[in-house]
C-alpha positions as CSV (number, residue, x, y, z in Angstrom):
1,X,124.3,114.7,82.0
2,X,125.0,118.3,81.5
3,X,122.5,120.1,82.7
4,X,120.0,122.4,80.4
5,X,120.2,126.0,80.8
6,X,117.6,128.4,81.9
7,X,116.8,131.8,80.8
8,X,115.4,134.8,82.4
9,X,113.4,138.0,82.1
10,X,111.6,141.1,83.4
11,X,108.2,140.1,84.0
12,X,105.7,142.5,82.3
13,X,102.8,143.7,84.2
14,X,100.4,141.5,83.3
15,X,102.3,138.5,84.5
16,X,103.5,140.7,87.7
17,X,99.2,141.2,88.3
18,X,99.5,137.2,88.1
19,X,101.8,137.0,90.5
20,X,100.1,139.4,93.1
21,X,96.9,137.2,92.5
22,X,98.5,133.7,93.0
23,X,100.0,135.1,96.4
24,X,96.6,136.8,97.5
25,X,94.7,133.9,96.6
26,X,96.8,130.9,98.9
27,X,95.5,130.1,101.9
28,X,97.0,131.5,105.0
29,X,98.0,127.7,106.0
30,X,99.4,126.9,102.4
31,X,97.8,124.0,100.8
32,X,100.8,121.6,101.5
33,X,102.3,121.2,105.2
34,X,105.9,122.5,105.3
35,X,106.3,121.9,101.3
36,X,106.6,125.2,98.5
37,X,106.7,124.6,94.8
38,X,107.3,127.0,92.1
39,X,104.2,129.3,90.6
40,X,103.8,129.7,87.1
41,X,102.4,132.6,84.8
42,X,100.5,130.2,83.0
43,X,98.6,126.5,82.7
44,X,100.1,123.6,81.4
45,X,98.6,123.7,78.0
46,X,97.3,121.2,75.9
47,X,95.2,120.3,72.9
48,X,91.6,120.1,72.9
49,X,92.2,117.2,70.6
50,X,94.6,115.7,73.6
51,X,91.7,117.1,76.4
52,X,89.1,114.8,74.5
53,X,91.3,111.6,74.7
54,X,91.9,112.4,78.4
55,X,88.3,112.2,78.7
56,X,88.1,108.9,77.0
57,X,90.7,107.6,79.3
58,X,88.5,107.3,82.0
59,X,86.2,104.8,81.5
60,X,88.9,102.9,79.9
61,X,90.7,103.0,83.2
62,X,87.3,101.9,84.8
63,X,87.1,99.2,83.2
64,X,90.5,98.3,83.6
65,X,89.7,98.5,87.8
66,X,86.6,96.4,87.3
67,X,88.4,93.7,85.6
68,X,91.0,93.6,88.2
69,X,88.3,93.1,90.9
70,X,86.5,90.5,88.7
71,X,89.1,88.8,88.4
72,X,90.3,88.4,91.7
73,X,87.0,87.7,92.7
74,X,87.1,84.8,89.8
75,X,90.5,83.2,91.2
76,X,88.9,83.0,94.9
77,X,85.9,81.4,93.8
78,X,88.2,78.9,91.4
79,X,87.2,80.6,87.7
80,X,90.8,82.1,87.5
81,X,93.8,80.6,88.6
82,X,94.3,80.1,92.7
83,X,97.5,81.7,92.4
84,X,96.6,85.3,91.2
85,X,94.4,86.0,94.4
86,X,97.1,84.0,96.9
87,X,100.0,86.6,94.9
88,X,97.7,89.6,95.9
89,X,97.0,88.9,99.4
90,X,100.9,88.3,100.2
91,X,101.7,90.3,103.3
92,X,98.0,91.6,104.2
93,X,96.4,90.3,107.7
94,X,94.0,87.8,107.2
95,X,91.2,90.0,109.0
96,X,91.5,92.3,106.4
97,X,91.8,89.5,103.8
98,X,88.7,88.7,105.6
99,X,87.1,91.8,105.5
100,X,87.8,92.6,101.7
101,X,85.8,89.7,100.8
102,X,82.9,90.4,102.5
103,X,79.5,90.7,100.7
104,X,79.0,94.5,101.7
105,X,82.1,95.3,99.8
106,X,81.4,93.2,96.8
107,X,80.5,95.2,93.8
108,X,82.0,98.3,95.3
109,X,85.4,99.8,94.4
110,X,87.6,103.1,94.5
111,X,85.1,106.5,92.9
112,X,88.5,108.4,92.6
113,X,90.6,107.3,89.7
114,X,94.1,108.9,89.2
115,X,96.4,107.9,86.7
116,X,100.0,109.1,86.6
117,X,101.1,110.1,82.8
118,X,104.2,110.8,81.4
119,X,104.2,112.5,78.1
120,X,107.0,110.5,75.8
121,X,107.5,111.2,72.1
122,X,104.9,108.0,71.1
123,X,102.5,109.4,73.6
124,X,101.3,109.1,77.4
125,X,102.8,106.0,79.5
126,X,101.1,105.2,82.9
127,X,103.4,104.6,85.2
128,X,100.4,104.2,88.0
129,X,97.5,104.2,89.5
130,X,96.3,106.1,92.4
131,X,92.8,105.3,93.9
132,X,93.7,107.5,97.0
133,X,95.5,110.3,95.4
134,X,96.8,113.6,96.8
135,X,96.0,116.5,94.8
136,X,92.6,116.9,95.1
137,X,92.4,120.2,97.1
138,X,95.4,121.9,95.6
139,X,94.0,120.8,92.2
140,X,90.7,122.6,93.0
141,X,92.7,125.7,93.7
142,X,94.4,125.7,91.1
143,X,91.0,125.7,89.1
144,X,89.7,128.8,90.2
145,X,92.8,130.8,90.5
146,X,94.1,130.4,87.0
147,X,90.4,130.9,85.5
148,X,90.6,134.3,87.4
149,X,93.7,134.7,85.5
150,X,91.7,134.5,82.6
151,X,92.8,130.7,81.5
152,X,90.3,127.6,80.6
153,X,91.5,125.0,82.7
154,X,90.3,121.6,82.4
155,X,87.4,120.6,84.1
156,X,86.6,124.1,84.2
157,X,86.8,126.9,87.4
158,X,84.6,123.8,89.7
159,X,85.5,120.8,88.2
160,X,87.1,119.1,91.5
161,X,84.7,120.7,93.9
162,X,81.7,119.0,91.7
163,X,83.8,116.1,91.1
164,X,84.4,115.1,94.7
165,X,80.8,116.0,95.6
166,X,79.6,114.3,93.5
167,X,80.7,111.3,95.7
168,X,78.8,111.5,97.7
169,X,75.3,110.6,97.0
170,X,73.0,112.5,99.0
171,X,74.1,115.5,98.7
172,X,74.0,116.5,102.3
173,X,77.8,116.4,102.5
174,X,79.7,114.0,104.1
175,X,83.1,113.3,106.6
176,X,87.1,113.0,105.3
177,X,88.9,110.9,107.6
178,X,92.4,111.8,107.3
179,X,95.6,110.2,109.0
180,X,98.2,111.0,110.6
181,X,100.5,109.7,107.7
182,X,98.4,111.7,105.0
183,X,99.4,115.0,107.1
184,X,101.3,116.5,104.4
185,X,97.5,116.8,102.4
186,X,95.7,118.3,105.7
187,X,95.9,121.7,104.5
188,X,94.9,120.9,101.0
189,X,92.0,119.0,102.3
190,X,90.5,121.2,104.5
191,X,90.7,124.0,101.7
192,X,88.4,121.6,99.5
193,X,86.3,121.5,102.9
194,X,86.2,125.5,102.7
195,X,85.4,125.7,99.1
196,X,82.3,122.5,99.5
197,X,80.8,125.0,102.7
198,X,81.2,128.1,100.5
199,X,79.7,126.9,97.2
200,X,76.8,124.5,98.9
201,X,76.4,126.0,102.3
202,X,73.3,124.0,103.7
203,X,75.5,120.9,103.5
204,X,77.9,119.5,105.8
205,X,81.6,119.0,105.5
206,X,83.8,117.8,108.2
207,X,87.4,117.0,108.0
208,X,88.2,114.8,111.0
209,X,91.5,113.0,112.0
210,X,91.2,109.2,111.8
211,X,91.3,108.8,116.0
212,X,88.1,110.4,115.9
213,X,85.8,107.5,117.1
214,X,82.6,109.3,115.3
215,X,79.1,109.5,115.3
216,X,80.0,110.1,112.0
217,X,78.5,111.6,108.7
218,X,75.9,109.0,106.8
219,X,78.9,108.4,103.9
220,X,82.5,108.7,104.9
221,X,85.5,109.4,102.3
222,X,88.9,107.7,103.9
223,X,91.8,109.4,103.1
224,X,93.9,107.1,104.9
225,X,96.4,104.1,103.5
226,X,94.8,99.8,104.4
227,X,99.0,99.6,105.5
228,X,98.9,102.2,108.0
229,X,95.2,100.3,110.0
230,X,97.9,100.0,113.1
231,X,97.7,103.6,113.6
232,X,94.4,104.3,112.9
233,X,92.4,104.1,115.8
234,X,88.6,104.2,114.4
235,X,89.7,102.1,111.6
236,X,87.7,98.6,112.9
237,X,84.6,100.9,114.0
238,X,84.2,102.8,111.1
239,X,84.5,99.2,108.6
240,X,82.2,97.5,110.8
241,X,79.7,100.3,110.5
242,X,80.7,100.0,107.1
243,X,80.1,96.1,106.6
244,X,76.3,96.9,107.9
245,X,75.4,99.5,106.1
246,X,75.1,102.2,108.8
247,X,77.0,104.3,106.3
248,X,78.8,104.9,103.1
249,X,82.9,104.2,102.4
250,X,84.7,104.9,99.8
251,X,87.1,103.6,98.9
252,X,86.3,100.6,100.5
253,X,88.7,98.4,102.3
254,X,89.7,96.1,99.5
255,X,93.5,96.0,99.2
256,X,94.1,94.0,96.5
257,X,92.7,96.9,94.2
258,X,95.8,98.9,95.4
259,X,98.7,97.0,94.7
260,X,101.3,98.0,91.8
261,X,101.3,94.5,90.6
262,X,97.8,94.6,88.3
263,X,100.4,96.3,85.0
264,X,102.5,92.8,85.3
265,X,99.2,90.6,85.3
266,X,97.6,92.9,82.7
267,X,100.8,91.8,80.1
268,X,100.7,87.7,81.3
269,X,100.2,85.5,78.4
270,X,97.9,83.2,80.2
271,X,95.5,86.1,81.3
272,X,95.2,87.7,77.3
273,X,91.4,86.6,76.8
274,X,90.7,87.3,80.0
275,X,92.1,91.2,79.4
276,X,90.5,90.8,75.9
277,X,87.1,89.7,77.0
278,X,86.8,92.3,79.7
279,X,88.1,95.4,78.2
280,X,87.0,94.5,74.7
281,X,89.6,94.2,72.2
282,X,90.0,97.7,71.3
283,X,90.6,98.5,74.8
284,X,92.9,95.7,75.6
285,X,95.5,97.0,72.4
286,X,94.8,100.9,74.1
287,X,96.0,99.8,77.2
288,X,98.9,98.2,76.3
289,X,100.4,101.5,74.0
290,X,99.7,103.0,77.7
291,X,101.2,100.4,80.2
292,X,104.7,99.8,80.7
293,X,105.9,96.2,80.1
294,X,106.5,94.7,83.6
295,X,107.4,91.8,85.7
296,X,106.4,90.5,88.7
297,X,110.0,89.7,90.8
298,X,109.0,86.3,92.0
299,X,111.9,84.4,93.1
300,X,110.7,81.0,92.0
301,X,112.8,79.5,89.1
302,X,111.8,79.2,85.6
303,X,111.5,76.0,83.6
304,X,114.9,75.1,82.2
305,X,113.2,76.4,78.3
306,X,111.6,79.5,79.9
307,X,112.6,82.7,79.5
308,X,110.9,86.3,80.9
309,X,109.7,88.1,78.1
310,X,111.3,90.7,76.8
311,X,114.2,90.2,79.2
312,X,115.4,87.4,77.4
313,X,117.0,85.7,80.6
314,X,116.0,83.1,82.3
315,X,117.1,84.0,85.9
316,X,117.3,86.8,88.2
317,X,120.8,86.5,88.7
318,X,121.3,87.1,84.3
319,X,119.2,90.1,84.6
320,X,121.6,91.4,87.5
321,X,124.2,91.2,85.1
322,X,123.0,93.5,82.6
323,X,125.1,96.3,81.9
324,X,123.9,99.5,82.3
325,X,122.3,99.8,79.0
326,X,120.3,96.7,79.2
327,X,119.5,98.3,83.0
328,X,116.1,100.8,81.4
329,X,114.5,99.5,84.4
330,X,112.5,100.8,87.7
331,X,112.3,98.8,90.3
332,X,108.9,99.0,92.7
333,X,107.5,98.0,95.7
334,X,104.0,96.9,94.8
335,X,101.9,98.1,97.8
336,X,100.6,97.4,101.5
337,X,103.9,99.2,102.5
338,X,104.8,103.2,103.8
339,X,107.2,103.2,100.7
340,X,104.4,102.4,98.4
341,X,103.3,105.5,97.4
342,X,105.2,108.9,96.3
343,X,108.5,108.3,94.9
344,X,109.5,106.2,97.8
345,X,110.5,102.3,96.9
346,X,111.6,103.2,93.4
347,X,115.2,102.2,92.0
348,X,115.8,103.7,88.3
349,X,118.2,100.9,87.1
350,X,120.4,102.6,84.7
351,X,121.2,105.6,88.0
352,X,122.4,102.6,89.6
353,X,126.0,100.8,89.5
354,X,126.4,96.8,89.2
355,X,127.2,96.9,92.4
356,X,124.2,98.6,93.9
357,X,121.9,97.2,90.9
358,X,122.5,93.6,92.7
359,X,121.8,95.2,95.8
360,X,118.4,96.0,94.6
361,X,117.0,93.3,93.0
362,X,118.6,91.0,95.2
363,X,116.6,92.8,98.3
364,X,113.6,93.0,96.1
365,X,113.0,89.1,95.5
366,X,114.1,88.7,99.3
367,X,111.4,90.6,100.2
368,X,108.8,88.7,98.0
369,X,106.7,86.8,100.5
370,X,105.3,89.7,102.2
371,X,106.5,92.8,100.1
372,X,105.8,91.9,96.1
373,X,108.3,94.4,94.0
374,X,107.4,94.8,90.2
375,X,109.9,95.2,87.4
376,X,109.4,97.7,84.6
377,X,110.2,99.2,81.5
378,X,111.7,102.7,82.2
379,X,110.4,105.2,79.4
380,X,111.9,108.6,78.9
381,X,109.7,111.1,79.0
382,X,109.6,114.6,76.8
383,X,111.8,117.5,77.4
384,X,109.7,120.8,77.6
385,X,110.0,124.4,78.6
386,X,107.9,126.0,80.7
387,X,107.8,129.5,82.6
388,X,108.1,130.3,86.3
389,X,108.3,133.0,88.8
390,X,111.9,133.2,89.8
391,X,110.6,136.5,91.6
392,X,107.7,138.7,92.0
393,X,109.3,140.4,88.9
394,X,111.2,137.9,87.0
395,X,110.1,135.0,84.9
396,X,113.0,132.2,84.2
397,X,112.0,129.2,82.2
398,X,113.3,125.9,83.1
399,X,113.9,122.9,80.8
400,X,111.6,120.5,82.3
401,X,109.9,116.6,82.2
402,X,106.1,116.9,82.7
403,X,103.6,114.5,84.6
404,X,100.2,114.4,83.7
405,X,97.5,113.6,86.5
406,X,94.3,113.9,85.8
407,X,91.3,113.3,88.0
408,X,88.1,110.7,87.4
409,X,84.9,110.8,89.3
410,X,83.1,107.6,89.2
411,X,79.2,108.1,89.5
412,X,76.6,105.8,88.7
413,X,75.6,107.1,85.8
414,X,79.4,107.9,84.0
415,X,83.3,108.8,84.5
416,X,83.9,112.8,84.8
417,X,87.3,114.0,84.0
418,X,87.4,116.8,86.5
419,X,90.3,118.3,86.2
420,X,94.1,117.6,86.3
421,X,97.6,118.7,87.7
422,X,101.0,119.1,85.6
423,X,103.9,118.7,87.7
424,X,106.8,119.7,85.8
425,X,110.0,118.8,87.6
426,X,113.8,120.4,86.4
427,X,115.4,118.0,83.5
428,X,117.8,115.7,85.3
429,X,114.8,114.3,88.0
430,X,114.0,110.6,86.9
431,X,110.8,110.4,89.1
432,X,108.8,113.1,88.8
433,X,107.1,113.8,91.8
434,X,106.0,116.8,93.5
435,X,109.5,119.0,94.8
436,X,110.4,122.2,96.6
437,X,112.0,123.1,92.9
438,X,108.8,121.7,90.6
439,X,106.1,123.9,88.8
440,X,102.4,123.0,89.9
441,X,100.1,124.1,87.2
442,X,96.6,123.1,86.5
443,X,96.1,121.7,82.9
444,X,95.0,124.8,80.4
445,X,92.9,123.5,77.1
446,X,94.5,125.9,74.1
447,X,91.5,125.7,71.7
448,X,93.0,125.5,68.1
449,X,96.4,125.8,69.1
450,X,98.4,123.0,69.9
451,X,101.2,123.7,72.8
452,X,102.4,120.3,74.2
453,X,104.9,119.1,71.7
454,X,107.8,116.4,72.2
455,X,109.6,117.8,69.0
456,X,111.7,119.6,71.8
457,X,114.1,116.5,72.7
458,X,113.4,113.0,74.3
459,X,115.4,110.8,76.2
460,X,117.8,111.0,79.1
């Protein structure tokens, strides 16, 4: 693919102001440990019409996380199928199995709810779900910087401060536990710490590593992955405090709700009322316009009349044979695994030769027993524009794809969109993660004026 050209230009002084500000306002330690990404002059704008249908997509996505707990629930106790709880439990210890399932942890699930969008020409695709997402600090920054700026941001200057307090129930503060392998977010985490003490100073906020062995806080946020419990040392003392009630968790320790493979049992046939009955109908038809198509790479044979939907093959070893075409596929490792999460464990089919697209779903279904992978439909997303500072004095604007992630608080009384975080990453990146050479920009609502637009170009 030849790749898009940028073009540059003097900054005026406005934008040179902005500039001074962003650098002024960072924290001393950087929100990120050892990783820069490009400022902008400006939000990420969208709609207030598209604003409004974020909002709406969070208590859709709410219920989508309470069906997937009810029904997991449903196949232990025999109401569903045995097979849908034995699938999610693959490759977890049984103590946590164990602990999962204990009464304590019944009812409760993940407060933090934060999809992954990408903006394609027939709308927003959700290519996951992150119930322990980074972001939350640098998000919150990004609030209040580009509001001085003069912007409205989504969720407003506070939105992510109040969101994440608002986790925590009795507003006397609480404890992060962090880990080791969350690192990278320690800066960013103990600047939301900062901003909690400065806005609501009689309450206390502690950011603590996850050897700490407490007396800790009366409600405890964990910031720390159920696949890493090996290396975290106050992990069995903190869930058994947990399990009695001597204090608050969240998320809890249910792994099952953070596994990949929930978008492949959302589109089986045999689980349709199920979906239906749960999300209501409506809901059911919005999620699917939202959720890629996608497979579960089981390596059990098919009946000698079946064939997987969509594919149109009825074996693995056909759909290793597609050409590269056919190959508008990402492979992923579901969860319970270090390559789980960022843009680790994910194979773009059509980057891929045969030989190495063999390679990879052959090591995928190897791995089945104890690693699930998921197969799905690769969707191109829009090609936009958007302005950075090349130099304190220089703006250069780089053709870019764009990923939405917004952020949903889960109180007991409703679901608060609390802000969100465009990443938008050069053209030729397939997975669009955070990079040394992405723009971070907070979303910015346009009122009356629609900027987001895929009448630029889609596709590869």
């Amino acid at each position: 693919m030849k790749k898009e050209k940028q073009f540059s230009r003097v900054a005026s002084l406005q934008e040179e102001q902005a500039f001074k500000l962003l650098e002024q306002e960072m924290p001393k330690e950087g929100l990120f440990d050892q990783k820069n990404w490009h400022q902008s002059p400006e939000p990420f704008f969208i709609s207030s019409e598209l604003e409004e249908k974020l909002e709406k997509l969070g208590p859709l996505l709410d219920h989508f996380t309470r069906a997937c707990d009810l029904l997991y629930r449903q196949s232990l106790q025999g109401k569903q199928p045995a097979w849908i709880a034995s699938l999610l439990d693959q490759g977890k210890p049984p103590e946590l199995l164990e602990l999962s399932r204990d009464r304590a942890f019944r009812t409760q699930r993940a407060r933090v709810i934060r999809p992954d969008l990408l903006l394609t020409q027939k709308g927003w695709i959700i290519c996951e779900l992150d119930t322990i997402p980074g972001g939350l600090g640098l998000t919150a920054w990004l609030q209040q910087v580009y509001t001085k700026l003069g912007y409205q941001v989504a969720g407003g200057a506070l939105g992510m401060i109040h969101g994440f307090r608002s986790l925590f129930e009795s507003k006397k503060g609480g404890d992060i536990l962090i880990s080791e392998e969350a690192a990278t977010y320690r800066p960013e985490m103990d600047y939301l710490i900062k901003a909690l003490h400065h806005y609501f100073p009689e309450e206390k906020w502690r950011l603590l590593s996850s050897d700490d062995q407490g007396p800790w806080a009366r409600e405890v946020y964990r910031f720390f992955e159920l696949f890493d419990l090996s290396n975290i040392e106050c992990a069995s003392n903190l869930f058994e405090k947990a399990r009695k009630g001597e204090l608050l968790l969240t998320p809890p320790p249910k792994p099952q709700l953070e596994e990949k493979l929930w978008f492949a049992l959302f589109w089986m046939k045999p689980l349709e009322e199920f979906w239906k009955r749960e999300l209501t109908e409506r809901g059911w038809r919005e999620l699917q316009e939202m959720v890629p198509y996608s497979w579960i790479l089981d390596p059990a044979p098919l009946p000698p009349q079946a064939v997987y939907p969509k594919l149109e093959a009825h074996s693995w070893s056909e759909v290793s044979e597609f050409s590269q075409q056919q190959r508008h596929l990402v492979i992923k490792i579901s969860g319970f695994d270090e390559r789980s999460w960022g843009s680790r464990g994910v194979t773009i089919g059509h980057d891929l030769s045969k030989e190495e697209w063999k390679r990879a779903l052959s090591q995928a279904l190897e791995q089945y027993p104890r690693h699930p992978h998921l197969l799905a439909q690769f969707h191109h997303s829009c090609l936009i524009s958007h302005p950075y500072f090349s130099s304190p004095t220089e703006i250069t604007h780089m053709p870019g794809r764009v990923r939405l992630t917004p952020y949903y608080f889960l109180s007991s009384q409703r679901v608060t969109l609390a802000g969100g975080l465009a990443t938008i990453c050069p053209s030729d990146k397939k997975v669009l993660h955070g990079m040394s050479d992405a723009i971070l920009v907070p979303l910015g609502v346009n009122l009356g004026v629609k900027r987001y637009s895929c009448e630029v170009r889609c596709g590869p």
